[in-house]
mmCIF file of the N, C-alpha and C atoms, coordinates in Angstrom:
data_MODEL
# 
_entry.id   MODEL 
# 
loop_
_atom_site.group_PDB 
_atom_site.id 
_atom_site.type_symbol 
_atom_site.label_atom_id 
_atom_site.label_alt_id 
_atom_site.label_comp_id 
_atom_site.label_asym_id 
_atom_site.label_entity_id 
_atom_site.label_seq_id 
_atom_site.pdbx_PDB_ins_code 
_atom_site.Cartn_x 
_atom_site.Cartn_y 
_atom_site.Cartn_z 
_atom_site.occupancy 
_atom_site.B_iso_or_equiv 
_atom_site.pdbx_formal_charge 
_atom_site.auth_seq_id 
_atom_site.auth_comp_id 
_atom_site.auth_asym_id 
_atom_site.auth_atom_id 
_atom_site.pdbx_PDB_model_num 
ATOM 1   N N  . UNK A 1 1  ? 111.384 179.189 149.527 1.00 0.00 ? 1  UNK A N  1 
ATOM 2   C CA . UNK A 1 1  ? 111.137 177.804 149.890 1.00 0.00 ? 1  UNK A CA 1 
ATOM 3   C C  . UNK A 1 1  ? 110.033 177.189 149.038 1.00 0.00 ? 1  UNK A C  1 
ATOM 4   N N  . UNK A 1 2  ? 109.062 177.849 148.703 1.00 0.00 ? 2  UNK A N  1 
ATOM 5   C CA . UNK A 1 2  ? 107.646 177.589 147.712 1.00 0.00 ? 2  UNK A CA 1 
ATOM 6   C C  . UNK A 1 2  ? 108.314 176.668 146.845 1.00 0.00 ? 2  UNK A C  1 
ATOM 7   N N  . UNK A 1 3  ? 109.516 177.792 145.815 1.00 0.00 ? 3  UNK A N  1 
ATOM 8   C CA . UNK A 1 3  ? 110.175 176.797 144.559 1.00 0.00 ? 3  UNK A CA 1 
ATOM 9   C C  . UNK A 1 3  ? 110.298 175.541 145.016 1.00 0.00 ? 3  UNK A C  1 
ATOM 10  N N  . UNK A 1 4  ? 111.071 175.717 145.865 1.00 0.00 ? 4  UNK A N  1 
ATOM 11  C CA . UNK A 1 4  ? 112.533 174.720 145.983 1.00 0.00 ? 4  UNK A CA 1 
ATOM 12  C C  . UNK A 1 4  ? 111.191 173.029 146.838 1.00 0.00 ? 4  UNK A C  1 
ATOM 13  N N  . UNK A 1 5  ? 110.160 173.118 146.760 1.00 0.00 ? 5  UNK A N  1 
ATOM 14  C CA . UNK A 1 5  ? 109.286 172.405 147.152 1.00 0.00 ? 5  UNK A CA 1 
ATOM 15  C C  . UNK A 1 5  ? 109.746 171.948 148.789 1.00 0.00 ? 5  UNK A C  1 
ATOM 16  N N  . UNK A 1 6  ? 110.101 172.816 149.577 1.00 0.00 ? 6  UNK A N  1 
ATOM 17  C CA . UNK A 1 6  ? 110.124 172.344 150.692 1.00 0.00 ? 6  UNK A CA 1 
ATOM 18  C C  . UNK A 1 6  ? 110.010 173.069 151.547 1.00 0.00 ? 6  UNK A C  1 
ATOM 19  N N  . UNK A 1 7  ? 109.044 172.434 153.042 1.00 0.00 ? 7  UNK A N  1 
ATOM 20  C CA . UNK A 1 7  ? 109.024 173.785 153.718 1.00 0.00 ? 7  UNK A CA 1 
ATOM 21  C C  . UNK A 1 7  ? 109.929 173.712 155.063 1.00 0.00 ? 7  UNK A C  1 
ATOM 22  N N  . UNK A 1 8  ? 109.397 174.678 155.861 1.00 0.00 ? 8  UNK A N  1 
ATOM 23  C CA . UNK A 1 8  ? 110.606 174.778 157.040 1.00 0.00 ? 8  UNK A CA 1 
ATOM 24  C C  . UNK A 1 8  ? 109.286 174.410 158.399 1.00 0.00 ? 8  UNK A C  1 
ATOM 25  N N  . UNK A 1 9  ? 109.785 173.610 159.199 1.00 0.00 ? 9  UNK A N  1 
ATOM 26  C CA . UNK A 1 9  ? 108.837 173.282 160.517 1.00 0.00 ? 9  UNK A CA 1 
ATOM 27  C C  . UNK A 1 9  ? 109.616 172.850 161.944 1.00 0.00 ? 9  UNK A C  1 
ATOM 28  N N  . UNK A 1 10 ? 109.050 173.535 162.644 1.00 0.00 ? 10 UNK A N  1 
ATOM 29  C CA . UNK A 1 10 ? 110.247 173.974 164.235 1.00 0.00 ? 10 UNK A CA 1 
ATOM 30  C C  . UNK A 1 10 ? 109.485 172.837 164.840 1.00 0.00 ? 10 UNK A C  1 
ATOM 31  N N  . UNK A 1 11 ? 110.663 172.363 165.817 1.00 0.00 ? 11 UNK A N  1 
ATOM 32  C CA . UNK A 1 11 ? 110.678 171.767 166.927 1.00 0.00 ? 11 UNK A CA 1 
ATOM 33  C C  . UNK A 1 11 ? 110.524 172.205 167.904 1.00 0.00 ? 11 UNK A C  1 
ATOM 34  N N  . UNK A 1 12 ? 109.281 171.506 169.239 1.00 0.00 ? 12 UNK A N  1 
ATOM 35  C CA . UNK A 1 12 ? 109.477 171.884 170.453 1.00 0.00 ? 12 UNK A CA 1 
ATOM 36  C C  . UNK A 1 12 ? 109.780 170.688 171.316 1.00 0.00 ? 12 UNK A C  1 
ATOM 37  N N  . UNK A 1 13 ? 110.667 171.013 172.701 1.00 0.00 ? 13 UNK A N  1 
ATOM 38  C CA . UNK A 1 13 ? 110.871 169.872 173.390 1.00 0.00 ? 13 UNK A CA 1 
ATOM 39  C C  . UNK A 1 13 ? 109.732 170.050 174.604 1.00 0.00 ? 13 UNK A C  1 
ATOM 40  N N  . UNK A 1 14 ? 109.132 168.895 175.151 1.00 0.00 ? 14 UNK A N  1 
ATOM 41  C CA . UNK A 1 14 ? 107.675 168.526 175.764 1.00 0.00 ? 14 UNK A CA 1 
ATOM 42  C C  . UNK A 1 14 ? 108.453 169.292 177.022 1.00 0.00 ? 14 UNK A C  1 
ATOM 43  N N  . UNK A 1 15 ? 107.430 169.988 177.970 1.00 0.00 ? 15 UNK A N  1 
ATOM 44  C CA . UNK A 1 15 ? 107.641 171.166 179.146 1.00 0.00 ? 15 UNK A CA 1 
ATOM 45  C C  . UNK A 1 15 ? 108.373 172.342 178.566 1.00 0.00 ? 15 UNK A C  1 
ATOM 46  N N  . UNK A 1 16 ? 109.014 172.936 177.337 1.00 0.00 ? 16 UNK A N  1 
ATOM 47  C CA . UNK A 1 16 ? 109.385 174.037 177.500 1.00 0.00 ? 16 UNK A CA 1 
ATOM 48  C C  . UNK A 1 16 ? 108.899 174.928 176.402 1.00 0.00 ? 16 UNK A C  1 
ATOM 49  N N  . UNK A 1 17 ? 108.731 176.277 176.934 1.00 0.00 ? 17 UNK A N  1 
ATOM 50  C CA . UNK A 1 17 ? 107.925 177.678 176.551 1.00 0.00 ? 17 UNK A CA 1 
ATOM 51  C C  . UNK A 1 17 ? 108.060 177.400 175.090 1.00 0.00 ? 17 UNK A C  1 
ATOM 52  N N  . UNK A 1 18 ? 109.323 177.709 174.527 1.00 0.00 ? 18 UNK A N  1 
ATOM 53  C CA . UNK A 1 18 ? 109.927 178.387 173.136 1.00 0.00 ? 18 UNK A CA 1 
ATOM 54  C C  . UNK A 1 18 ? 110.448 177.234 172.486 1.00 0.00 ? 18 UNK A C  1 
ATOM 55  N N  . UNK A 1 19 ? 109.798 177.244 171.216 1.00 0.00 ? 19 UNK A N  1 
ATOM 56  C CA . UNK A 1 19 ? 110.561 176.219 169.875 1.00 0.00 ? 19 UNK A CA 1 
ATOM 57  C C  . UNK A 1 19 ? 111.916 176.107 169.930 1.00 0.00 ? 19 UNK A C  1 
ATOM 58  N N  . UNK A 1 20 ? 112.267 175.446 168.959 1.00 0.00 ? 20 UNK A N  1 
ATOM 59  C CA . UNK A 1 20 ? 113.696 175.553 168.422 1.00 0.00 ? 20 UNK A CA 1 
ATOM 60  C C  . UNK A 1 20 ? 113.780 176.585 167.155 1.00 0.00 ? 20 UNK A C  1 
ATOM 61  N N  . UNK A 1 21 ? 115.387 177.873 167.531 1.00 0.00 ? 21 UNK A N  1 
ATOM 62  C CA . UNK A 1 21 ? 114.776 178.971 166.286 1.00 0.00 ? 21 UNK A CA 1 
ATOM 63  C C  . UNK A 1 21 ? 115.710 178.256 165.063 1.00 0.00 ? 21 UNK A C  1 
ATOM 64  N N  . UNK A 1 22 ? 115.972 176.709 164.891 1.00 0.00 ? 22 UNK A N  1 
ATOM 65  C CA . UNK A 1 22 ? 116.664 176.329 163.881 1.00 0.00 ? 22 UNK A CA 1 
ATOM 66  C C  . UNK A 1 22 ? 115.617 175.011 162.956 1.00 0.00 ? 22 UNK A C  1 
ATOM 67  N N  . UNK A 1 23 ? 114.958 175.409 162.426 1.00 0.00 ? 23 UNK A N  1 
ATOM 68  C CA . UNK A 1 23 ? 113.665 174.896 161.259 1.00 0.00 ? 23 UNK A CA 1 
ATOM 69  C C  . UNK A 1 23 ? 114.633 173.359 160.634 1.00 0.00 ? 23 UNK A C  1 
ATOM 70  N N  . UNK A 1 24 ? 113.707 172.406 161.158 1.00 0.00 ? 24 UNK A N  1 
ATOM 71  C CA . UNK A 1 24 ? 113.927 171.346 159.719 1.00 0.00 ? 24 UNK A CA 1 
ATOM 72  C C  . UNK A 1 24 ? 113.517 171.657 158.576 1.00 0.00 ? 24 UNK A C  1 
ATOM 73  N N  . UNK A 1 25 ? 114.315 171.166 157.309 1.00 0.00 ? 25 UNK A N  1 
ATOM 74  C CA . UNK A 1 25 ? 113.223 171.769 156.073 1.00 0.00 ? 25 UNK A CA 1 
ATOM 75  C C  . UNK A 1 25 ? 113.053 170.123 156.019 1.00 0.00 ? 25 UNK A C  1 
ATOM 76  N N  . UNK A 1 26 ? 111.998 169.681 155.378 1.00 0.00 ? 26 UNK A N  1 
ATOM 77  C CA . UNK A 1 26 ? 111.089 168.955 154.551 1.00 0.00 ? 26 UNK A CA 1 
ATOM 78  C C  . UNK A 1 26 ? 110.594 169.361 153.582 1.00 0.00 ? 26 UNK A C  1 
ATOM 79  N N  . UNK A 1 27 ? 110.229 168.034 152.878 1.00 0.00 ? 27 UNK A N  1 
ATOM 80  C CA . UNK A 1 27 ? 109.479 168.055 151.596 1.00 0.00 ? 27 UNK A CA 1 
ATOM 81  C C  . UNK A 1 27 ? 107.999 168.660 151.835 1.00 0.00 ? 27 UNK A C  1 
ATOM 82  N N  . UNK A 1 28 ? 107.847 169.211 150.886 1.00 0.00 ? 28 UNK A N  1 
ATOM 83  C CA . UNK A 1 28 ? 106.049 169.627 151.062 1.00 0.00 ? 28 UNK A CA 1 
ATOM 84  C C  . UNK A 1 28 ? 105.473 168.273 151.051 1.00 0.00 ? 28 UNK A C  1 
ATOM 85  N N  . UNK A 1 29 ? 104.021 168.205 151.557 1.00 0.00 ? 29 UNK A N  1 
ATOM 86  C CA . UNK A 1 29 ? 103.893 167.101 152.379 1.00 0.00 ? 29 UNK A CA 1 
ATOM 87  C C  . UNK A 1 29 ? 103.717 166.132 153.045 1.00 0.00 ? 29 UNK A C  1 
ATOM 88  N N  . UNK A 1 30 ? 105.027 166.229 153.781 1.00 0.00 ? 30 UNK A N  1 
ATOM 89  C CA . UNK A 1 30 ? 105.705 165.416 154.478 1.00 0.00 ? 30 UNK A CA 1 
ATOM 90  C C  . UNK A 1 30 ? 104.515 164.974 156.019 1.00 0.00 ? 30 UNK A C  1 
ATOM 91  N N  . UNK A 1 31 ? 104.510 164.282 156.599 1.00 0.00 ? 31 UNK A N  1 
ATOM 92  C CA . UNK A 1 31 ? 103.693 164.193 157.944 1.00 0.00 ? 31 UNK A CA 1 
ATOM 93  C C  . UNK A 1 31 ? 104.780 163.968 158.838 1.00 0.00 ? 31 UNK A C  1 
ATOM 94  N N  . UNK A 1 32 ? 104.385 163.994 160.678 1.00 0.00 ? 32 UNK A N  1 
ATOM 95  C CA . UNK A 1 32 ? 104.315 164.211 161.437 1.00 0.00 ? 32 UNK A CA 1 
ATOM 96  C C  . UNK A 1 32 ? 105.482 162.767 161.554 1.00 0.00 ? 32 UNK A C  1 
ATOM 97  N N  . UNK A 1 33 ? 105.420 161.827 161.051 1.00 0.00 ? 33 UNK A N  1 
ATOM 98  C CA . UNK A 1 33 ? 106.107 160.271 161.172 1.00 0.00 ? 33 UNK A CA 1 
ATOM 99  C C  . UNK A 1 33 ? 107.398 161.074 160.499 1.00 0.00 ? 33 UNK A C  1 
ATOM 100 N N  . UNK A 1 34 ? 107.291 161.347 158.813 1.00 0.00 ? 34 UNK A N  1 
ATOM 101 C CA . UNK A 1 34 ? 108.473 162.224 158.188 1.00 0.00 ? 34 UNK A CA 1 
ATOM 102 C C  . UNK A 1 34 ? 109.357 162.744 158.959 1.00 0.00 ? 34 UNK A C  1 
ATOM 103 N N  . UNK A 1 35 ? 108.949 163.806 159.896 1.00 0.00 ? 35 UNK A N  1 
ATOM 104 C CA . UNK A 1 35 ? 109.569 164.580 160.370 1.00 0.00 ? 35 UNK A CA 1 
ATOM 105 C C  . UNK A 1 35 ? 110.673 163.772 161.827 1.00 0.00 ? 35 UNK A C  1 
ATOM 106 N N  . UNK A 1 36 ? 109.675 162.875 162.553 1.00 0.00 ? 36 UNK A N  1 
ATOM 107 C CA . UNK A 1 36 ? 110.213 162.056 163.431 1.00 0.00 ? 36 UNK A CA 1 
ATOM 108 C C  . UNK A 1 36 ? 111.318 161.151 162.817 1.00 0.00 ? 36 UNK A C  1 
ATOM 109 N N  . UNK A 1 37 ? 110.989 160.511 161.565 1.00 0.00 ? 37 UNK A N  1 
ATOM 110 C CA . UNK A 1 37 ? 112.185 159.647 161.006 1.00 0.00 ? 37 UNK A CA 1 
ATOM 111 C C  . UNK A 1 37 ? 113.329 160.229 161.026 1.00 0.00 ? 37 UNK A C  1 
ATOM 112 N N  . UNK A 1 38 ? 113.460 161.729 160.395 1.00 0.00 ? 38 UNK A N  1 
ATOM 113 C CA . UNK A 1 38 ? 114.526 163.019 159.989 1.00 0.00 ? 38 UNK A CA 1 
ATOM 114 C C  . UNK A 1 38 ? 115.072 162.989 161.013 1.00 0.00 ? 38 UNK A C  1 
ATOM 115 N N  . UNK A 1 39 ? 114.638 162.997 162.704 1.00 0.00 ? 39 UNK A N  1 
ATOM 116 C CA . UNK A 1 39 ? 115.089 163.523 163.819 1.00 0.00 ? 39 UNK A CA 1 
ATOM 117 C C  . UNK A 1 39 ? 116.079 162.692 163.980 1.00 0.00 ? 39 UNK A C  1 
ATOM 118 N N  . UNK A 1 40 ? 115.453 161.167 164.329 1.00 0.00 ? 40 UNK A N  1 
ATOM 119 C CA . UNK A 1 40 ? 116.035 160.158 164.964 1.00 0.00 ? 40 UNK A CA 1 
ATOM 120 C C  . UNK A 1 40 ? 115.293 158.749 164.717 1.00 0.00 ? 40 UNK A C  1 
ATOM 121 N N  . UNK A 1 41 ? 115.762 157.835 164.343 1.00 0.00 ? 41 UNK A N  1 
ATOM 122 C CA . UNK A 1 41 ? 114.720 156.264 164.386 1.00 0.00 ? 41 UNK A CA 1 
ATOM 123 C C  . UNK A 1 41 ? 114.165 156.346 165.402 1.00 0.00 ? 41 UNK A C  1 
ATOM 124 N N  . UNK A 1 42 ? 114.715 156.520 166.531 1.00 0.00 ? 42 UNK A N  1 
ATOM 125 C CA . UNK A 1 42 ? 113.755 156.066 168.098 1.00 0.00 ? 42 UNK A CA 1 
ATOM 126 C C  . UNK A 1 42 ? 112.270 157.241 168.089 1.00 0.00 ? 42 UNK A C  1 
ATOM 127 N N  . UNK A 1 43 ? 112.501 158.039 167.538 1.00 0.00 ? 43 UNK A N  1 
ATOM 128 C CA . UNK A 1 43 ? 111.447 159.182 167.942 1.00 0.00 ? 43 UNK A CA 1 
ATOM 129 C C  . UNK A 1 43 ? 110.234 158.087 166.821 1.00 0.00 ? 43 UNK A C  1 
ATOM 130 N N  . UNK A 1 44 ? 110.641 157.817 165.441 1.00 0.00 ? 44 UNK A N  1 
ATOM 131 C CA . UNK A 1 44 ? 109.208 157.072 164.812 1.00 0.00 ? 44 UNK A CA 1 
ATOM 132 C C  . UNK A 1 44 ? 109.281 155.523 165.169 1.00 0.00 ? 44 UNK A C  1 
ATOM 133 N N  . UNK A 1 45 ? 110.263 155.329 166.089 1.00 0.00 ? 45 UNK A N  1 
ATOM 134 C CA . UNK A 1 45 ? 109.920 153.676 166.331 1.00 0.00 ? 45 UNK A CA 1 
ATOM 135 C C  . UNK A 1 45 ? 108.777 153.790 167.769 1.00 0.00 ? 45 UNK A C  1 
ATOM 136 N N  . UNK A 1 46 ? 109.331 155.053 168.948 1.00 0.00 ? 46 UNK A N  1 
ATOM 137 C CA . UNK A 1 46 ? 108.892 155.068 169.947 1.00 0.00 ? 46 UNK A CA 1 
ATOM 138 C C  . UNK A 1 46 ? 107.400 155.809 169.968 1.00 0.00 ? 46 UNK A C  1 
ATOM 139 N N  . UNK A 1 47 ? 106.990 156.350 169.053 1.00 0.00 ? 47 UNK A N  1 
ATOM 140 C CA . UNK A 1 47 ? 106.395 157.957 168.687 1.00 0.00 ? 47 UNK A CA 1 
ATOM 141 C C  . UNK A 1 47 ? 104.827 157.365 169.263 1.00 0.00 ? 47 UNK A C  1 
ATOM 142 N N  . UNK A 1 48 ? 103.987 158.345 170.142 1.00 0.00 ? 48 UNK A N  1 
ATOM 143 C CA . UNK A 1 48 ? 102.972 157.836 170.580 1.00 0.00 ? 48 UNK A CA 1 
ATOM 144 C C  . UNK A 1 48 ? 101.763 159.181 169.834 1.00 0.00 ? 48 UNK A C  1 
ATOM 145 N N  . UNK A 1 49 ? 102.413 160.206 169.900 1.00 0.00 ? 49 UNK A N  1 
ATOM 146 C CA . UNK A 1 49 ? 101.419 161.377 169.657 1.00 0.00 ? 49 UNK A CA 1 
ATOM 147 C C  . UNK A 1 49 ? 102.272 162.977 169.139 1.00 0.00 ? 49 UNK A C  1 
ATOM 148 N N  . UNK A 1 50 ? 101.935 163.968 168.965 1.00 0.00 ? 50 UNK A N  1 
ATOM 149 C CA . UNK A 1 50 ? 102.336 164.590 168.731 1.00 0.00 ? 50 UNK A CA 1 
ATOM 150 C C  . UNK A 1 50 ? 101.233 165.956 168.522 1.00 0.00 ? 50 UNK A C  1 
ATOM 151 N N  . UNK A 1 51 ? 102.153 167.333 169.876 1.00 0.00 ? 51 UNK A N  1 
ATOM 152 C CA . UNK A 1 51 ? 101.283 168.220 169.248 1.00 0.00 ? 51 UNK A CA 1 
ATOM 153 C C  . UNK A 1 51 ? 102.031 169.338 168.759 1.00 0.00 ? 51 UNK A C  1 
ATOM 154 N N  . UNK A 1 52 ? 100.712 170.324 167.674 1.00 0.00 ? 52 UNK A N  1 
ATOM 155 C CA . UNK A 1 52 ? 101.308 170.818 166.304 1.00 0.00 ? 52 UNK A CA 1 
ATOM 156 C C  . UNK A 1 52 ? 100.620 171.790 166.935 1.00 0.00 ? 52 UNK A C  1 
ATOM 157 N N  . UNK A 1 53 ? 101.356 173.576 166.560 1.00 0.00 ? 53 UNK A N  1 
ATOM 158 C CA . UNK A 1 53 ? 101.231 174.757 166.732 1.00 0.00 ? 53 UNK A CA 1 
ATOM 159 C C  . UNK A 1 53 ? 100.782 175.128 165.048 1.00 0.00 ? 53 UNK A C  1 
ATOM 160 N N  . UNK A 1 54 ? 99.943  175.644 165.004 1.00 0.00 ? 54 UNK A N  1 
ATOM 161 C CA . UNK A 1 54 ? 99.564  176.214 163.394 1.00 0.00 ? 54 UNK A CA 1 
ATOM 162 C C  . UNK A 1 54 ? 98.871  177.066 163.304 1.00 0.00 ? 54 UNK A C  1 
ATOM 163 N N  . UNK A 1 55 ? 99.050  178.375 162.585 1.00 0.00 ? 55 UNK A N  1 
ATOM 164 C CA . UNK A 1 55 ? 98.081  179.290 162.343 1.00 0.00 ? 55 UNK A CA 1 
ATOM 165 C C  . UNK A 1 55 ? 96.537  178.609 161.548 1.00 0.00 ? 55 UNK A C  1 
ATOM 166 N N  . UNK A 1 56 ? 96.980  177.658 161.304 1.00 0.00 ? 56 UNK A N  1 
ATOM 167 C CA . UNK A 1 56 ? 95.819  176.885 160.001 1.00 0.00 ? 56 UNK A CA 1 
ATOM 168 C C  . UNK A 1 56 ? 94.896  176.389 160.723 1.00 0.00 ? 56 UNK A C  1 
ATOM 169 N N  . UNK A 1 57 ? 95.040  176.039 161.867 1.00 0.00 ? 57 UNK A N  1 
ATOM 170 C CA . UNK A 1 57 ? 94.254  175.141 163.190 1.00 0.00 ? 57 UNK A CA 1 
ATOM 171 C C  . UNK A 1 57 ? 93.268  175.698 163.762 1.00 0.00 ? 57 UNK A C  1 
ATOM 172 N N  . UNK A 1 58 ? 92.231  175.350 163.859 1.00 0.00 ? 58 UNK A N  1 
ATOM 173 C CA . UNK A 1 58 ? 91.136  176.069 164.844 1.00 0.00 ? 58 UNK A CA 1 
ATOM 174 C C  . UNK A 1 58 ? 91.667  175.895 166.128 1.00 0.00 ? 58 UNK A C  1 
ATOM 175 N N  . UNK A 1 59 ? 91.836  175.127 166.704 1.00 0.00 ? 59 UNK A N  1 
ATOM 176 C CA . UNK A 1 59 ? 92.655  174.737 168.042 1.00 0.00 ? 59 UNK A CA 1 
ATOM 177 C C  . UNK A 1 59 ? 93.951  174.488 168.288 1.00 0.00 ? 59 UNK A C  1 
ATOM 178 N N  . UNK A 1 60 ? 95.111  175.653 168.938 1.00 0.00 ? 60 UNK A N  1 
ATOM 179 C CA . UNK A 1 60 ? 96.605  175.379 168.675 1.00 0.00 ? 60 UNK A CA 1 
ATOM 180 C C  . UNK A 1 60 ? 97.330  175.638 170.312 1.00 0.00 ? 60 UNK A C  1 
ATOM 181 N N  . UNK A 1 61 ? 97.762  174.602 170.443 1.00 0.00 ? 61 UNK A N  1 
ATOM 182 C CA . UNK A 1 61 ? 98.275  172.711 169.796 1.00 0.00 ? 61 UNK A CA 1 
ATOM 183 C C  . UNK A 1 61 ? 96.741  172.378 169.767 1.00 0.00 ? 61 UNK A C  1 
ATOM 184 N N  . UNK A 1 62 ? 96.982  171.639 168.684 1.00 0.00 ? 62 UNK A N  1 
ATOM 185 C CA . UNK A 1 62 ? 96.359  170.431 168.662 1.00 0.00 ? 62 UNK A CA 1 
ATOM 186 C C  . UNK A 1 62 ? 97.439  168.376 168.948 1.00 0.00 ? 62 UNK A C  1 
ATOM 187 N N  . UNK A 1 63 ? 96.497  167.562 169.348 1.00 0.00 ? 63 UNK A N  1 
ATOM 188 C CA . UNK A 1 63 ? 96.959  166.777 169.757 1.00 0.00 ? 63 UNK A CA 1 
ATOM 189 C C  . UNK A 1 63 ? 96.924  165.689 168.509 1.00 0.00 ? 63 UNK A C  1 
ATOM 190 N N  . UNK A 1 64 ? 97.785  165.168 167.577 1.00 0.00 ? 64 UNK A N  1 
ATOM 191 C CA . UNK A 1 64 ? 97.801  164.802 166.538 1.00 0.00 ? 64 UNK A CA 1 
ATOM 192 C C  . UNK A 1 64 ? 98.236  163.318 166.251 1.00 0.00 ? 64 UNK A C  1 
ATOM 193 N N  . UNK A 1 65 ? 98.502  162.494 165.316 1.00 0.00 ? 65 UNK A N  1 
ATOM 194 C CA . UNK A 1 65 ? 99.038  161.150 165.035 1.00 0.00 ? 65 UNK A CA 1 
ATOM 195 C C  . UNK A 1 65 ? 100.131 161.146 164.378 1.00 0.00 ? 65 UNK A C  1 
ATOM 196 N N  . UNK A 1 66 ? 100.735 160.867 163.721 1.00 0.00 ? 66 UNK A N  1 
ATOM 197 C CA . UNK A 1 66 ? 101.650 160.378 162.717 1.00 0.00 ? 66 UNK A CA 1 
ATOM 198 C C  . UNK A 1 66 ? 101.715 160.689 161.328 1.00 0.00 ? 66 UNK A C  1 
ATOM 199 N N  . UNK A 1 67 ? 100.808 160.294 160.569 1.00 0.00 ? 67 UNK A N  1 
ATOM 200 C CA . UNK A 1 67 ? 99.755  160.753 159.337 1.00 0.00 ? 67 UNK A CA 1 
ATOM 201 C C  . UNK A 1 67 ? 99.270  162.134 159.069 1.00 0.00 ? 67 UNK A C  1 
ATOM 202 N N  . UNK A 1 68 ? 99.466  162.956 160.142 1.00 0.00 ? 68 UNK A N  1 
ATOM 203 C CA . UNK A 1 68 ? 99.301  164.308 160.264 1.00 0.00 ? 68 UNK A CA 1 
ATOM 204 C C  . UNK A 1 68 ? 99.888  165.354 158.842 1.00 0.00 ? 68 UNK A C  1 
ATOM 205 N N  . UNK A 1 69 ? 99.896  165.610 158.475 1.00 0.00 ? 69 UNK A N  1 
ATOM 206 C CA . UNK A 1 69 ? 100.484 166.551 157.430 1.00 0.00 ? 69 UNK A CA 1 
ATOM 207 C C  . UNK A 1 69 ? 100.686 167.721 157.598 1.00 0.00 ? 69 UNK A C  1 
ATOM 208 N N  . UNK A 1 70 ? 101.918 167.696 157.629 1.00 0.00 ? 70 UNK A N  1 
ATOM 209 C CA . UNK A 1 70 ? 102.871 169.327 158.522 1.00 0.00 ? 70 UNK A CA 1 
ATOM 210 C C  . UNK A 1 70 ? 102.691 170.308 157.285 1.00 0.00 ? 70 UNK A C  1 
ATOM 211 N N  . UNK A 1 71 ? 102.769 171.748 156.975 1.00 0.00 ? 71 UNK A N  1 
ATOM 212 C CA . UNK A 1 71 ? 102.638 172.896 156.396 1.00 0.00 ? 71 UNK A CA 1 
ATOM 213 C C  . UNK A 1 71 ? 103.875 173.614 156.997 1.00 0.00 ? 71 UNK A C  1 
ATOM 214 N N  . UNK A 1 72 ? 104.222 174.693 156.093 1.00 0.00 ? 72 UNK A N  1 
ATOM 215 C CA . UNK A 1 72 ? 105.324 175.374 156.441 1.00 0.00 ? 72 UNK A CA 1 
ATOM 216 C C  . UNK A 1 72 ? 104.885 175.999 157.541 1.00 0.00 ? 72 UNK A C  1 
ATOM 217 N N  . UNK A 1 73 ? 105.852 176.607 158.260 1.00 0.00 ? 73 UNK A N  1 
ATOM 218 C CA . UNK A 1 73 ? 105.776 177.215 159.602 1.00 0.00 ? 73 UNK A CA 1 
ATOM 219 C C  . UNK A 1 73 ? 105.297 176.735 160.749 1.00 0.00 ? 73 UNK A C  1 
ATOM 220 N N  . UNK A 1 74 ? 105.063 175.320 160.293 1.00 0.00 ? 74 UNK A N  1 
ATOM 221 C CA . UNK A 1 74 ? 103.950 175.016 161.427 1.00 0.00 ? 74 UNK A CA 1 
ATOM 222 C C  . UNK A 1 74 ? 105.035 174.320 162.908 1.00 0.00 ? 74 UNK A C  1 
ATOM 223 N N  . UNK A 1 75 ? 104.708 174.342 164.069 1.00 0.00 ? 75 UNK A N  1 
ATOM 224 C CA . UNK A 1 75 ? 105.680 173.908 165.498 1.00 0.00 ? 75 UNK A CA 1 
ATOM 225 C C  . UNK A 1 75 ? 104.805 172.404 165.529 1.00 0.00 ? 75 UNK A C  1 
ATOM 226 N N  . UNK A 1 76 ? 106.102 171.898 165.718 1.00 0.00 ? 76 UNK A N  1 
ATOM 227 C CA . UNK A 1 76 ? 105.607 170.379 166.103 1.00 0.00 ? 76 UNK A CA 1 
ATOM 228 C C  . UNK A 1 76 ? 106.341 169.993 167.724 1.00 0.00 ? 76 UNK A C  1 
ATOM 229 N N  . UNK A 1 77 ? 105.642 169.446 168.562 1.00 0.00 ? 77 UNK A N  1 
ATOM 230 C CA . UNK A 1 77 ? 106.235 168.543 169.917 1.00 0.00 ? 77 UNK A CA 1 
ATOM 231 C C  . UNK A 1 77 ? 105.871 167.174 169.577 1.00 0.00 ? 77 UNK A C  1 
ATOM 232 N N  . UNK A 1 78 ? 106.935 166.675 170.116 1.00 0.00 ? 78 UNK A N  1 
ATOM 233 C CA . UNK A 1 78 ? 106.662 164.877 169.716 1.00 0.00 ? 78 UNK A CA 1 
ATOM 234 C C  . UNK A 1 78 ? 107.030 164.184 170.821 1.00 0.00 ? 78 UNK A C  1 
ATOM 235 N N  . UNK A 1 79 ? 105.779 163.413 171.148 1.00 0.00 ? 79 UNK A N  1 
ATOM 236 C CA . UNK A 1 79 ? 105.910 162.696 172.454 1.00 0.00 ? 79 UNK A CA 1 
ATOM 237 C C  . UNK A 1 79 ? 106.211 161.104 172.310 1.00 0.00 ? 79 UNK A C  1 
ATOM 238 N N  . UNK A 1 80 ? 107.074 160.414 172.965 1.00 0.00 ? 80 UNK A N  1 
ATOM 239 C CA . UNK A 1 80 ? 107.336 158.991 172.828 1.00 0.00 ? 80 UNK A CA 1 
ATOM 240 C C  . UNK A 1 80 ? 107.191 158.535 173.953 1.00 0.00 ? 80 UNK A C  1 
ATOM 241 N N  . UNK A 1 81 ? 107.377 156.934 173.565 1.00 0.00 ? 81 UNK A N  1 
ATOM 242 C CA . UNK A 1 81 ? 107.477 156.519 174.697 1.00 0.00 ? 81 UNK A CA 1 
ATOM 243 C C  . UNK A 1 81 ? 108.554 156.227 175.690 1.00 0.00 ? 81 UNK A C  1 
# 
């Protein structure tokens, strides 16, 4: 994935345990809005917050914006309105 400039980043749906084990790939990066556009329009028209699972994080989830800049492997939940 390094080459090919894109990485892979899982979905979680808000209340449940376990990601999704099927990865969006994106462009290296891409932010937190990126990834919402990919999903669906309503998720970056409605999109209020979003939290991100990351080994990179001092604190995981963290509670994030839009502008956020996703890394490979990293779990995203996306909350709307």
């Amino acid at each position: 994935f390094g080459m090919l400039d894109v990485m892979r980043v899982y979905t979680k749906e808000p209340n449940k345990k376990d990601s999704s084990p099927q990865p969006f790939t994106i462009r290296k990066g891409s932010t937190v809005f990126d990834l919402a556009k990919r999903i669906h329009s309503d998720f970056y028209t409605q999109f209020t917050y979003a939290k991100v699972w990351s080994k990179r994080l001092r604190f995981s989830p963290q509670k994030v914006g839009g502008s956020f800049a996703l890394e490979d492997g990293d779990t995203v939940e996306l909350h709307i309105r």
